[in-house]
N, C-alpha and C positions, 0 to 999 in steps of 0.2 A: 605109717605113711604120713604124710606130711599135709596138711590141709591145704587147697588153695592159695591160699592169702599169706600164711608164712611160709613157704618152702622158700630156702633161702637160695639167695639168687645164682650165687656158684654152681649149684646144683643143676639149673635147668638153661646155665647161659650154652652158646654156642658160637665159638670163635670162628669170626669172621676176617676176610684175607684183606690186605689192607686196602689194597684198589682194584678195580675195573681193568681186565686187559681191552685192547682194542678191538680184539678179535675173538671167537670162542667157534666149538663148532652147535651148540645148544648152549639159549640163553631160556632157562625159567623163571616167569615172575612171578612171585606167592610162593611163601613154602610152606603152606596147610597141607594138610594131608594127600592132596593131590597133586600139588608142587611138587612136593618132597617123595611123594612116590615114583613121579613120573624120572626126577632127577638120579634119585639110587637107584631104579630100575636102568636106567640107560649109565649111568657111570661104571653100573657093577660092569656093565656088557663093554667098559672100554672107553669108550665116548668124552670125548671134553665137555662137561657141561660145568655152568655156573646157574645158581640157584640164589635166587637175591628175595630179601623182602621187605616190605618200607619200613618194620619196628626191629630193634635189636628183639631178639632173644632174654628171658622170658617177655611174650607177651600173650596176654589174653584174648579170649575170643568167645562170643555168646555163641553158647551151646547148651543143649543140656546134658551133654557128656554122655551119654550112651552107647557101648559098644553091640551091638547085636551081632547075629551069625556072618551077615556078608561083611562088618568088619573083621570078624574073626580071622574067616579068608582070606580076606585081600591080605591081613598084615601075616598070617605064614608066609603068603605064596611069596612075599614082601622080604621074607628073612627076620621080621621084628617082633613078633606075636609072644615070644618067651617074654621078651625082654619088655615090650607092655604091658603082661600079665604080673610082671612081678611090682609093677607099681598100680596095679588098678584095684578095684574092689570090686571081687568076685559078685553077682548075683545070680541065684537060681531059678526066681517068676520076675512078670513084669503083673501085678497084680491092678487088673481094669476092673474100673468102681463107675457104675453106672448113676443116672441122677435121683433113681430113687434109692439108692446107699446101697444096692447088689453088689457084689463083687466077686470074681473068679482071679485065681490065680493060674497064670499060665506059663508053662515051664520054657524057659529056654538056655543056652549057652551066653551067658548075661554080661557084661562089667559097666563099669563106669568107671573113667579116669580126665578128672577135668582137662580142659585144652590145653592152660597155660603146661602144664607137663607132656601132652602127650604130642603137641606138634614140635616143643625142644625134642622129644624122643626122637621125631621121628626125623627132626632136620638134621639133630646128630648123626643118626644114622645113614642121614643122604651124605653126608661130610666123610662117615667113616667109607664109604662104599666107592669114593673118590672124586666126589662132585666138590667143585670150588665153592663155596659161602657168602655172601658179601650182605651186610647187611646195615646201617639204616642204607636201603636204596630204591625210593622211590619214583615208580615208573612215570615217566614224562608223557612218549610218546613213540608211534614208529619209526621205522627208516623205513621208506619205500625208493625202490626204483623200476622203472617201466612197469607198475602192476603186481610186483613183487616186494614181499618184505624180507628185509634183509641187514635187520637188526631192530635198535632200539636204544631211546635217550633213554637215562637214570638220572633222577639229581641224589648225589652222592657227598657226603662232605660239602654241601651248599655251592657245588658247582657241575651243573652239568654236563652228563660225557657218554660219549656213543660208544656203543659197540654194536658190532658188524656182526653177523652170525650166520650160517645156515636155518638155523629154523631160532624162532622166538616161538614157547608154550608160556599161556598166560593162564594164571590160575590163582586169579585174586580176589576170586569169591566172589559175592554178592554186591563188590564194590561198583555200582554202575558209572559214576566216571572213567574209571579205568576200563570200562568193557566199552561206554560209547568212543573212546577215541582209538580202539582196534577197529571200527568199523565192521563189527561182528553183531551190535546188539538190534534185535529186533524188537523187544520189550521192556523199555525201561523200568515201568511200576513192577516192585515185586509179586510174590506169587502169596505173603503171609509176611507177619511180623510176630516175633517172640519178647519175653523180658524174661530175665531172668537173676538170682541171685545166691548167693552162698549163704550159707547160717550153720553154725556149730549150735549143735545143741547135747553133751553129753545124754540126758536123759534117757534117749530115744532111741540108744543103740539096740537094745536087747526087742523092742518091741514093734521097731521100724526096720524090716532088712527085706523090704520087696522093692520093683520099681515101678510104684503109684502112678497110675494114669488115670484120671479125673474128669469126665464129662456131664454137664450141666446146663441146662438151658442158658442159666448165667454167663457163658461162657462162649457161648455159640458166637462167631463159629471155629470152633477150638476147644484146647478140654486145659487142664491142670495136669503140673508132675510133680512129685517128688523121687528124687533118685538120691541112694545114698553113696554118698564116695569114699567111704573110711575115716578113722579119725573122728568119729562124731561131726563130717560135716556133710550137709545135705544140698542139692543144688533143687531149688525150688523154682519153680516156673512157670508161665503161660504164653500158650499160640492160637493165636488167629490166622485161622485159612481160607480163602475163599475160591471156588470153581471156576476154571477159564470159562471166559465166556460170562459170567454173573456178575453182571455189573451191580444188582442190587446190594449184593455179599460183600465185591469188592472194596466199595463204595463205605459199608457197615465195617467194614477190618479197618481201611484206611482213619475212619474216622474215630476208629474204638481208640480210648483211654484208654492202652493195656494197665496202667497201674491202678486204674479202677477194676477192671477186670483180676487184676493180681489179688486186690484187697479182699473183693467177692470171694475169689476162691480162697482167701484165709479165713474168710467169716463159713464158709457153708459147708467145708471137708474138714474133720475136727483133727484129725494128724496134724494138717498144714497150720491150723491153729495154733494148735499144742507147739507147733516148731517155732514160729514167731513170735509166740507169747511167754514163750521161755527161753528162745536160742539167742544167739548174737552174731548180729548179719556183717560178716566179711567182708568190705567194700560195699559197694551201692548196687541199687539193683541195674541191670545195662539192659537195653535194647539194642532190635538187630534187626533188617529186612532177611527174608528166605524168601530164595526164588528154586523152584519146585517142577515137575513134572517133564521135566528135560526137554525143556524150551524155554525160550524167549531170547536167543543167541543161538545165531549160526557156529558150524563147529570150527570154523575156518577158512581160511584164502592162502594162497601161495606163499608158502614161508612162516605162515605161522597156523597154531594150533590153540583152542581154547578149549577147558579141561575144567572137572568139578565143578563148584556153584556157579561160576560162569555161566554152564550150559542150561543150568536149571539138576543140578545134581539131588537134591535133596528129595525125600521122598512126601508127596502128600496125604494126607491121612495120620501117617506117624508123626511126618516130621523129622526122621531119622533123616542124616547125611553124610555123617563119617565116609560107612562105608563104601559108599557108593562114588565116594570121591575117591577116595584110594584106588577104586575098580576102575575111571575111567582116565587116574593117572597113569596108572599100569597100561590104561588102552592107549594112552597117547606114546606112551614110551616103546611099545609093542609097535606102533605104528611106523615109527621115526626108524627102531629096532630094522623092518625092511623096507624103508623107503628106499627109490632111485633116485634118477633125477625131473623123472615124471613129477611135480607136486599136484598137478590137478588128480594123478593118478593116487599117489598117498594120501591126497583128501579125500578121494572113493573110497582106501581103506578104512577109513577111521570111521567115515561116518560110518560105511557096512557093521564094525566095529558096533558102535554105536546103538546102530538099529535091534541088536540083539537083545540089550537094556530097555526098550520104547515099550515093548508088550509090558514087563513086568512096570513100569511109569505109569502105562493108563489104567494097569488092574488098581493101583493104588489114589490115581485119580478120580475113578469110579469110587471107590471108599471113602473118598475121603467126604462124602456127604453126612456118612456118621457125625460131623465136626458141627454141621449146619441143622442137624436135627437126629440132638442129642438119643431121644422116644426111640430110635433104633440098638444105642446102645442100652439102653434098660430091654429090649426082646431080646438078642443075640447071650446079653450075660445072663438073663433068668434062664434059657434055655441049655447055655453050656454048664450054668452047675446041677443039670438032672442030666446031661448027655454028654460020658465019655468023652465019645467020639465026636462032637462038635469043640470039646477042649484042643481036643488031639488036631484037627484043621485049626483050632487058633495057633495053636503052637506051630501048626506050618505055616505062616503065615513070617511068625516070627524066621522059620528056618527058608523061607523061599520054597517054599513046598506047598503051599496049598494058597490056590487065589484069594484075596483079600475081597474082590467086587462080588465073589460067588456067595458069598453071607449075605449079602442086601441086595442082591440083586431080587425080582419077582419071584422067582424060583425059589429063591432061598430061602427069603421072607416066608412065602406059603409054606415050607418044608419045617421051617423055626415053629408055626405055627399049630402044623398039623402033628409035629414030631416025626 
C-alpha cells in the first residue's frame, strides 16, 4: 500500500464535470464521508444529485484515520466496505496505555486508511453510483426565497454561479464559516482540537501493530495515538477535548500549544519516541478544530439539510468521527429518500432520525472525562487486565454494545474498585 504522502496522484484523483448546471434536483456541499454518502446513497436510488467540494481530489484532511465497527457498517450498508478494506491496514486491538505505563489490549474489528485515500474512495464511488462531481467549487452562499432555500452560490473557475435546487445538504465539516452563513450554527467555538502527522519509520513494523491510545496528565485533556497505516507509516497524534458547559477546560484546550503537548507525548510514551527519533515525518504536522457531541448546529430549515461535522458528528471521548458521519449521511439521504412536499415535515424526520444517535452522544460525552482526569484511566485499565469480562465491555464499547459512561460512572467506579 502506498504511504500517505507518495500515493501518486492518478491514483486517488476524481474526475470532475466541467461546469455547474443551473438546475439540479440535490445539491451536496462536502464530499467527506458524509457528503459523499449521503450523495451515492440517493444517486443509487435515482435522484439528480451533484456533489461538489472546494479542493480537487486528492486532498487531505486531519484525521487520525481510524476505522472502527460503526464505520465498518455504515460503508457495507454503503456498497464500499470491500473495496476500503482492500486498501486499509487491517488492525486487531486498539491497545489503551494508561499514565502510569498499564496497558490492556482491546479487541476489535479495527483499520486505518488515511483520508487523503479513503474520501477519493469514497467520492469515486459517489461518481460511480451516478452522482455528478464538480470540483474545485467553493461554497459562497444561499439562495433563499420567501424563507425557503432553494439553492446556492459556488465560486467555480473564479466566477460565481447559482444553482437552483430542491434541497441543498451541507456537509463541510468543522468548517465554521460555511456553517455560519447556512444560518444553522449555534456554536461557533469548536468542541476539541487535534494535530496530527505522518512518519515512516521501517523499524517498527514487526513490534508496533496495535492502535496506541495514550493518556497522561501531560496531556489532559486529551490522550496520544499512534495508529499504524501500512507501509511502515504511522499517523501520530494528539487531542484536546473539553466538556460542554466547562469553561475552565474549554478555556485550557483553547489555549493549549498542541505542539507542545505533541512534543510531551514524544518525550513520556517511548514507542512515540522511538517513531520520531528514528522515522521521517511525511509532510508537517496539521491542525484541526473537532466539533463533537452532536450539537452546536441546527440540523436544518426548509430546503436544506446539514449533515456530519457540521452537526457535531464526532464522537467525544474517542474522538472517533468517520463513522458516524457516514451514519448521518446515509440519514440525510434516507430522509430526502421519503420527503414530500411538506419540508417542515421532512425536517421532523431527520431530526427523529437523528434523535436515535443523541443517547449513544451523551453516553460518550459522559466519558469523555476520562480526557480531563487521566487517574481514571490508570483504575479501569489495572482492573480490565485481571477481569475478562470488563475487557469484554471495553470491547463493546468499541462494538456499540456496551455503555462507555457505565465504567466511570459512581457505580462503576465502586464496582472497578470492589471487583
Amino acid at each position: 500500500m502506498s504511504s500517505p504522502a507518495d500515493a501518486p496522484d492518478d491514483d486517488l484523483a476524481v474526475p470532475s464535470e466541467p461546469a455547474l448546471p443551473a438546475r439540479c434536483e440535490v445539491l451536496v456541499v462536502g464530499a467527506g464521508p458524509a457528503g459523499s454518502a449521503c450523495a451515492a446513497h440517493l444517486a443509487r436510488a435515482g435522484h439528480e444529485v451533484w456533489l461538489v467540494d472546494q479542493h480537487d481530489f486528492p486532498r487531505d484532511k486531519v484525521c487520525g484515520d481510524g476505522l472502527i465497527p460503526d464505520a465498518h457498517q455504515a460503508l457495507q450498508r454503503l456498497g464500499v466496505l470491500d473495496e476500503v478494506m482492500r486498501h486499509a491496514h487491517a488492525v486487531s486491538h486498539v491497545r489503551c496505555v494508561a499514565p502510569r505505563g498499564g496497558h490492556v489490549d482491546v479487541p476489535g474489528t479495527l483499520a486505518v486508511l488515511p483520508r487523503r485515500r479513503l474520501d477519493a474512495l469514497l467520492c469515486r464511488h459517489a461518481r460511480r453510483s451516478g452522482a455528478r462531481v464538480l470540483t474545485p467549487a467553493r461554497f459562497e452562499s444561499l439562495i433563499e426565497q420567501d424563507g425557503q432555500v432553494v439553492g446556492a452560490r459556488l465560486v467555480h473557475g473564479g466566477q460565481t454561479r447559482e444553482v437552483h435546487t430542491r434541497w441543498v445538504v451541507m456537509a463541510t465539516g468543522a468548517h465554521v464559516p460555511a456553517l455560519a452563513r447556512t444560518g444553522l450554527c449555534d456554536r461557533r467555538t469548536p468542541s476539541g482540537v487535534a494535530l496530527r502527522a505522518y512518519v515512516h519509520h521501517p523499524g517498527l513494523a514487526e513490534s508496533h501493530r496495535t492502535m496506541d491510545v495514550v493518556w497522561h496528565r501531560a496531556l489532559r485533556p486529551g490522550y496520544g495515538w499512534i495508529f499504524p497505516c501500512g507501509g511502515d507509516v504511522y499517523n501520530i497524534g494528539v487531542g484536546a477535548f473539553f466538556r460542554r458547559g466547562d469553561t475552565r477546560e474549554r478555556d485550557r484546550a483553547a489555549d493549549a500549544n498542541l505542539r507542545e503537548v505533541f512534543d510531551a507525548f514524544t518525550r513520556l510514551y517511548e514507542p512515540a519516541r522511538a517513531l520520531m527519533d528514528g522515522g521521517t515525518m511525511q509532510g508537517e504536522l496539521r491542525g484541526a478544530p473537532l466539533r463533537c457531541t452532536l450539537s452546536g448546529a441546527r440540523s436544518g430549515r426548509p430546503g436544506l439539510l446539514a449533515t456530519g461535522e457540521m452537526l457535531g458528528s464526532t464522537y467525544d471521548f474517542t474522538g472517533e468521527g468517520i463513522g458516524k458521519a457516514l451514519e448521518t449521511g446515509l440519514m440525510a439521504a434516507d430522509t430526502l429518500l421519503g420527503a414530500g412536499t411538506d419540508d417542515h415535515a421532512t425536517l421532523a424526520d431527520y431530526e427523529r432520525r437523528l434523535d436515535t444517535l443523541r443517547p449513544k452522544f451523551a453516553l460518550y460525552e459522559r466519558a469523555n472525562r476520562v480526557n480531563a482526569h487521566p487517574w481514571l484511566a490508570d483504575l479501569v485499565i489495572w482492573r480490565a487486565r485481571r477481569s475478562p469480562r470488563l475487557l469484554q465491555r471495553m470491547s463493546g464499547v468499541l462494538n456499540e454494545t456496551s455503555n462507555p459512561g457505565h465504567l466511570i460512572s459512581a457505580r462503576g467506579l465502586l464496582r472497578l474498585l470492589t471487583g
